[in-house]
C-alpha positions in Angstrom: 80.0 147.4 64.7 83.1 145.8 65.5 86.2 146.1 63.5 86.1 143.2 61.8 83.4 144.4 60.5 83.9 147.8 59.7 87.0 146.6 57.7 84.7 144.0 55.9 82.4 147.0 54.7 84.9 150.0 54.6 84.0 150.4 50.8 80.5 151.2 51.2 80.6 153.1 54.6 82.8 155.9 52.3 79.7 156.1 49.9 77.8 158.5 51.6 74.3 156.7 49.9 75.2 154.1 51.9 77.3 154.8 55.0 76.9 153.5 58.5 73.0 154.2 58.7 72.7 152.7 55.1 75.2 149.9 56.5 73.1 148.9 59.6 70.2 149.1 57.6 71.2 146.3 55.4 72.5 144.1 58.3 68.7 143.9 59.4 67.4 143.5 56.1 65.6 140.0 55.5 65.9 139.3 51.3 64.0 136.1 50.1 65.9 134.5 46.7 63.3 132.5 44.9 65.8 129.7 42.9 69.5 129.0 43.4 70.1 128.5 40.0 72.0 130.8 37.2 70.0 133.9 38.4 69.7 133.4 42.1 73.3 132.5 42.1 75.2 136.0 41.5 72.7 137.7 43.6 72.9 135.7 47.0 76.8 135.9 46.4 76.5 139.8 46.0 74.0 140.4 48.2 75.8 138.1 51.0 79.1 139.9 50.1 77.2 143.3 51.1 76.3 142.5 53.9 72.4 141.4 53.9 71.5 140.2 57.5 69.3 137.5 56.4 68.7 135.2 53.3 66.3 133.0 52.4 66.7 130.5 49.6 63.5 128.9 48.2 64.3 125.6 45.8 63.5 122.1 45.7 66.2 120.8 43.5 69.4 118.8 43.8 72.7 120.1 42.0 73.6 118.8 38.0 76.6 118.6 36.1 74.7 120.9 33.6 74.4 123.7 36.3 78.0 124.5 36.8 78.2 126.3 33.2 75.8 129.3 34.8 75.3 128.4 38.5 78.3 129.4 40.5 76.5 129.4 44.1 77.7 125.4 43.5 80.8 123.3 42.5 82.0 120.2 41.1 82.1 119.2 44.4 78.3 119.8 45.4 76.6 117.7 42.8 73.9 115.3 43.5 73.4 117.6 47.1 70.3 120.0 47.7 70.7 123.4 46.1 69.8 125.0 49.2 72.4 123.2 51.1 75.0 123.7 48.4 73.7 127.8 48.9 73.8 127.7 52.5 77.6 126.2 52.2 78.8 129.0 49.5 76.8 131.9 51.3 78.4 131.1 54.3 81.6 130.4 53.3 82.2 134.1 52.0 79.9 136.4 54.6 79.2 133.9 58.0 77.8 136.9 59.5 74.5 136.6 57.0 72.3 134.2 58.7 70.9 131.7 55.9 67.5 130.4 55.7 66.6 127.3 53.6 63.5 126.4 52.2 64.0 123.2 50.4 61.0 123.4 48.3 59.4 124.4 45.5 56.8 127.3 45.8 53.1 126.6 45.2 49.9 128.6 45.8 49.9 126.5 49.6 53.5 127.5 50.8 53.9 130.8 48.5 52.4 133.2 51.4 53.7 132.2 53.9 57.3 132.0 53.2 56.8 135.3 51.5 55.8 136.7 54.2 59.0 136.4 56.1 61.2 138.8 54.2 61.3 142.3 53.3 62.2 141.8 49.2 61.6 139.1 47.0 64.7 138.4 44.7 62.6 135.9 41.4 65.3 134.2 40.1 62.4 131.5 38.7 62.9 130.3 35.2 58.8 128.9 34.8 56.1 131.2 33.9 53.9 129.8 36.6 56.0 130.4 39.0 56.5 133.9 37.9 52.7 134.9 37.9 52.3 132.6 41.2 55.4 134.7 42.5 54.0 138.1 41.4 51.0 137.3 43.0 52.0 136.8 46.1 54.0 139.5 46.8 51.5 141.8 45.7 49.0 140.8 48.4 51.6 141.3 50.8 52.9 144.8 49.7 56.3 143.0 49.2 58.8 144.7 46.6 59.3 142.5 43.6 62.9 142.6 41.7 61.8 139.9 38.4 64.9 138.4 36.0 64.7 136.6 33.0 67.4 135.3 30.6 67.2 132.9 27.6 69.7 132.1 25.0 71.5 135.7 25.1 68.9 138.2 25.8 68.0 139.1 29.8 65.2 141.2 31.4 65.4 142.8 34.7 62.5 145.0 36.0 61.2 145.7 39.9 57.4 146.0 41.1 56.1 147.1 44.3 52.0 147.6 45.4 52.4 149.4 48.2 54.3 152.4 45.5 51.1 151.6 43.0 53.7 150.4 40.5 52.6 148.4 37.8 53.4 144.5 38.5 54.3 141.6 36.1 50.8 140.9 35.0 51.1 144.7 33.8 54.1 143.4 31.3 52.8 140.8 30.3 49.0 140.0 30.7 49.5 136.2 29.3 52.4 133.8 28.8 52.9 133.3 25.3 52.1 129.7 23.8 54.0 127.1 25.9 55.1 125.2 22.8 57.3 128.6 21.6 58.9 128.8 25.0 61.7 126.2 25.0 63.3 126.4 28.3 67.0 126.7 28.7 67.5 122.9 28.4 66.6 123.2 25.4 67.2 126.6 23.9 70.6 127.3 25.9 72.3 130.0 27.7 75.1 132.1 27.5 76.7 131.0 30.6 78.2 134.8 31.7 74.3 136.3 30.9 73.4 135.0 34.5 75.5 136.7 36.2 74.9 140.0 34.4 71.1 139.7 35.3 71.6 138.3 38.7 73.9 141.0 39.4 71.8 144.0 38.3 68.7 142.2 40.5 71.1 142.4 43.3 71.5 146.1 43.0 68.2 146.8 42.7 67.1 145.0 46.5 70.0 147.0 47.5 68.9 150.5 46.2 65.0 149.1 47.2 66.4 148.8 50.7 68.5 151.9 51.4 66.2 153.9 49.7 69.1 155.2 46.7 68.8 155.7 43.0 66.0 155.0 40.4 64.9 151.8 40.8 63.1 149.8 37.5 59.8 150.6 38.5 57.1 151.2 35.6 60.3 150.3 33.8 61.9 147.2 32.1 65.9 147.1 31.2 66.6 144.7 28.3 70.1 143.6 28.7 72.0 141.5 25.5 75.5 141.2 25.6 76.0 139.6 22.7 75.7 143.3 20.9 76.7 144.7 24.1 73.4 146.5 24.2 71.0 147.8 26.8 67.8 149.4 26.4 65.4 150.2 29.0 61.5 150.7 28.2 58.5 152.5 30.4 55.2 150.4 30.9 52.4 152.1 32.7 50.6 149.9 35.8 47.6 148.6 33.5 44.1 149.6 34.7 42.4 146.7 33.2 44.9 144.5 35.5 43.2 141.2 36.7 45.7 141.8 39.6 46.2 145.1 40.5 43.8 147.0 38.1 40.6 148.8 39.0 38.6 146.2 39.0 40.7 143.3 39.7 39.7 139.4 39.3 42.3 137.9 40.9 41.9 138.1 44.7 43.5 135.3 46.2 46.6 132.9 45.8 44.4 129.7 46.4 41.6 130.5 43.5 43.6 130.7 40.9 45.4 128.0 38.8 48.3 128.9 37.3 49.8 126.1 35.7 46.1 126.0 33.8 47.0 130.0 33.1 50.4 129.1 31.7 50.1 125.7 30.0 46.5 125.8 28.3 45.3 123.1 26.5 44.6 123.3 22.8 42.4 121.7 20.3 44.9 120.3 18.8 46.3 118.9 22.5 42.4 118.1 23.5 42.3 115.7 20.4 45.6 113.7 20.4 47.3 112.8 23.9 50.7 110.6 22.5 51.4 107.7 24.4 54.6 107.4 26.6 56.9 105.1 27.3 59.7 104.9 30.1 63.0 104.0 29.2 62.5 100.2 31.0 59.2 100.2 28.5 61.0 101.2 25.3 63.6 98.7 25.7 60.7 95.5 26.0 58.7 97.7 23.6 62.4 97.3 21.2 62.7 93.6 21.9 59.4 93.0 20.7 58.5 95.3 17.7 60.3 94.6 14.8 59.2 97.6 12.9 60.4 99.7 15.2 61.7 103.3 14.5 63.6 105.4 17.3 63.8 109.2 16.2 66.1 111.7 18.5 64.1 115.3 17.5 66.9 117.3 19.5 69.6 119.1 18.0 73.1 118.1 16.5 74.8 119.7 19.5 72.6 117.8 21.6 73.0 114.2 20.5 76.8 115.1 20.7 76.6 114.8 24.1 74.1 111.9 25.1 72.2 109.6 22.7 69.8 106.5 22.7 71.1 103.9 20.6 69.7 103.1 17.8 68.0 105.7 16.7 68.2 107.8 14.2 68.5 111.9 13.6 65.8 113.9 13.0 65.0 117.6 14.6 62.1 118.8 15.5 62.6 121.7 12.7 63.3 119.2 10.1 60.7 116.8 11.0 57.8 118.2 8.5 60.5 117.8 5.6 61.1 113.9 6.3 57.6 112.5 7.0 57.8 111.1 3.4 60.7 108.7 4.5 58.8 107.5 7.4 56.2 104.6 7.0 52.9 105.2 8.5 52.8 101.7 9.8 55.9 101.8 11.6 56.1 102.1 15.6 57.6 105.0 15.9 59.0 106.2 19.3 60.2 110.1 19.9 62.6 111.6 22.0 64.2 114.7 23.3 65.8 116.4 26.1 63.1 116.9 28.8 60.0 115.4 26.7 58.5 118.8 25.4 59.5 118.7 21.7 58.8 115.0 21.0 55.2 115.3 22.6 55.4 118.0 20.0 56.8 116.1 17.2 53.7 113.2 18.1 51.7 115.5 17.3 53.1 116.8 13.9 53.2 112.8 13.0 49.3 112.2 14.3 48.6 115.6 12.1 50.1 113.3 8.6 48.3 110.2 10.2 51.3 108.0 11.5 48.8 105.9 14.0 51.8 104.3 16.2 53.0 106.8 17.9 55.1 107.3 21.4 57.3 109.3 23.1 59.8 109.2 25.6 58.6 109.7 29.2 60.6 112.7 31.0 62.9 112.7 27.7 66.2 111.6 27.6 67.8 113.5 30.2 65.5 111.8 32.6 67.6 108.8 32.4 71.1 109.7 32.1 73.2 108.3 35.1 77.0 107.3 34.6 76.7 107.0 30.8 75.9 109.1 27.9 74.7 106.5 25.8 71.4 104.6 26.5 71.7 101.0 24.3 68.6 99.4 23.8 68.8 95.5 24.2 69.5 93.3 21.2 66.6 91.4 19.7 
């Protein structure tokens, strides 16, 4: 090593987990980040900063404003650009000896595999259950160690899996996604902006303890992290024998068999019966123009319509909704809203359930549409 860069890593070559062996060993190391968002952030600047020889960075999707409260991989001045190229930039910017790999996609059952199989660990800083499962997967055909993160409001989860150990993997935690309509994402539900970084972080010391070979890592065992009480617990699961995945007498045996968006977003009666219709925002504002009976109903929350808003429209949240179908007419056209489109396809079907027949909801929701302007003005009539 030269010494520029013993100087660079003097703090860990005087751990002697770590040392020059441990040192060299991490320059080598090839660490795969699945999403440079609020997760994948911390941990490709921590894992840069020690010294990881290679990163990959898997994600499809351009920088937003939004980001910048949680995602610190990018800046004010990186919005609108690729995430991986606003990664690449950061990354290299604090460690240019780590050698940056971008994969400016999203992972599917097609590309999954063989991207995997580049790298030695799998950092899944996803925030989709499909992914998760898809990502899980994959790494267990490949006998790649698994380091899962999760956050949501202000709780976080951070565990580790690994087949070749015979650990137990995700599908072992949880066997099914729970019911997509109580899963708002954190568009919708929020985030504690700092919770990120503490999950991130701890998923960057566990691929480094993973790859020098140091400490207990979180297999068979999932840390529950909530700052908010300043509380963390950790629980032991078992590896699950009746696991489709890595069980006995498993089901799932390959990547391209299996559909996971089907897995995570089934389809219920209720869904099977009553499809709402949508409308894009150029097809609500003719739809305005022409409808006199009209109603426009934002179903986000107070916060929410602080900050972006259709106008007119009026104020009602999806919570609130059952309490105030009295005040709507059932022969009114009645048009739904939200942030992303999940919780007015939701409130549709809460109206269809008390028989409103004119029913529609916002394509893509609201934050589909917002450009230079907060406020979205329908045409006059």
């Amino acid at each position: 090593m030269s010494s520029s860069i013993l100087q660079r890593y003097s703090r860990h070559l005087l751990l002697p987990e770590v040392g020059m062996e441990g040192q060299k060993r991490l320059s080598t190391a090839k660490v795969l980040i699945i999403g440079a968002g609020g997760l994948g952030s911390p941990a490709a600047l921590y894992l840069a900063a020690a010294g990881i020889g290679t990163l990959g960075i898997v994600d499809g999707d351009v920088v937003d404003e939004s980001n910048l409260q949680r995602q610190i991989l990018h800046t004010t001045a990186t919005i609108g650009k690729r995430k991986t190229e606003s990664a690449m930039q950061q990354i290299s910017a604090l460690n240019p000896h780590v050698s940056v790999q971008c994969h400016d996609t999203m992972l599917n059952r097609q590309n999954a595999l063989e991207i995997l199989s580049l790298y030695d660990v799998v950092l899944d800083g996803t925030d989709t259950f499909a992914t998760r499962y898809l990502v899980n997967d994959a790494c267990f055909f490949l006998k790649k160690p698994l380091v899962y993160g999760s956050v949501y409001r202000f709780d976080g989860q951070v565990s580790s899996f690994d087949a070749a150990r015979g650990t137990g993997c995700y599908r072992c935690l949880y066997s099914a996604p729970p019911p997509p309509d109580l899963v708002p994402n954190c568009a919708e539900g929020g985030v504690l902006g700092v919770l990120p970084g503490i999950i991130g972080t701890l998923q960057a010391t566990e691929v480094i303890k993973i790859l020098l070979g140091i400490g207990e890592v979180l297999f068979g065992r999932l840390l529950l992290a909530n700052p908010l009480q300043m509380d963390f617990t950790s629980i032991s699961f078992p590896r699950n024998s009746a696991c489709p995945l890595c069980g006995n007498a498993p089901t799932i045996t390959e990547l391209q068999d299996y559909d996971y968006e089907a897995f995570c977003n089934p389809i219920s009666t209720t869904e099977q019966s009553y499809t709402p219709h949508e409308l894009s925002l150029a097809e609500l504002e003719t739809f305005h123009q022409r409808t006199e009976n009209l109603v426009v109903i934002d179903v986000r929350e107070a916060h929410e319509r602080l900050l972006s808003r259709i106008e007119p429209s009026v104020h009602i949240p999806l919570s609130n909704l059952a309490e105030h179908v009295q005040n709507l007419a059932t022969t009114s056209e009645i048009v739904l809203y939200c942030a992303s489109g999940k919780r007015s396809a939701q409130a549709a079907s809460i109206l269809n359930s008390q028989h409103f027949q004119n029913i529609y909801h916002l394509r893509g929701g609201i934050n589909s549409y917002l450009q230079s302007s907060s406020v979205l003005n329908l045409p006059e009539k």
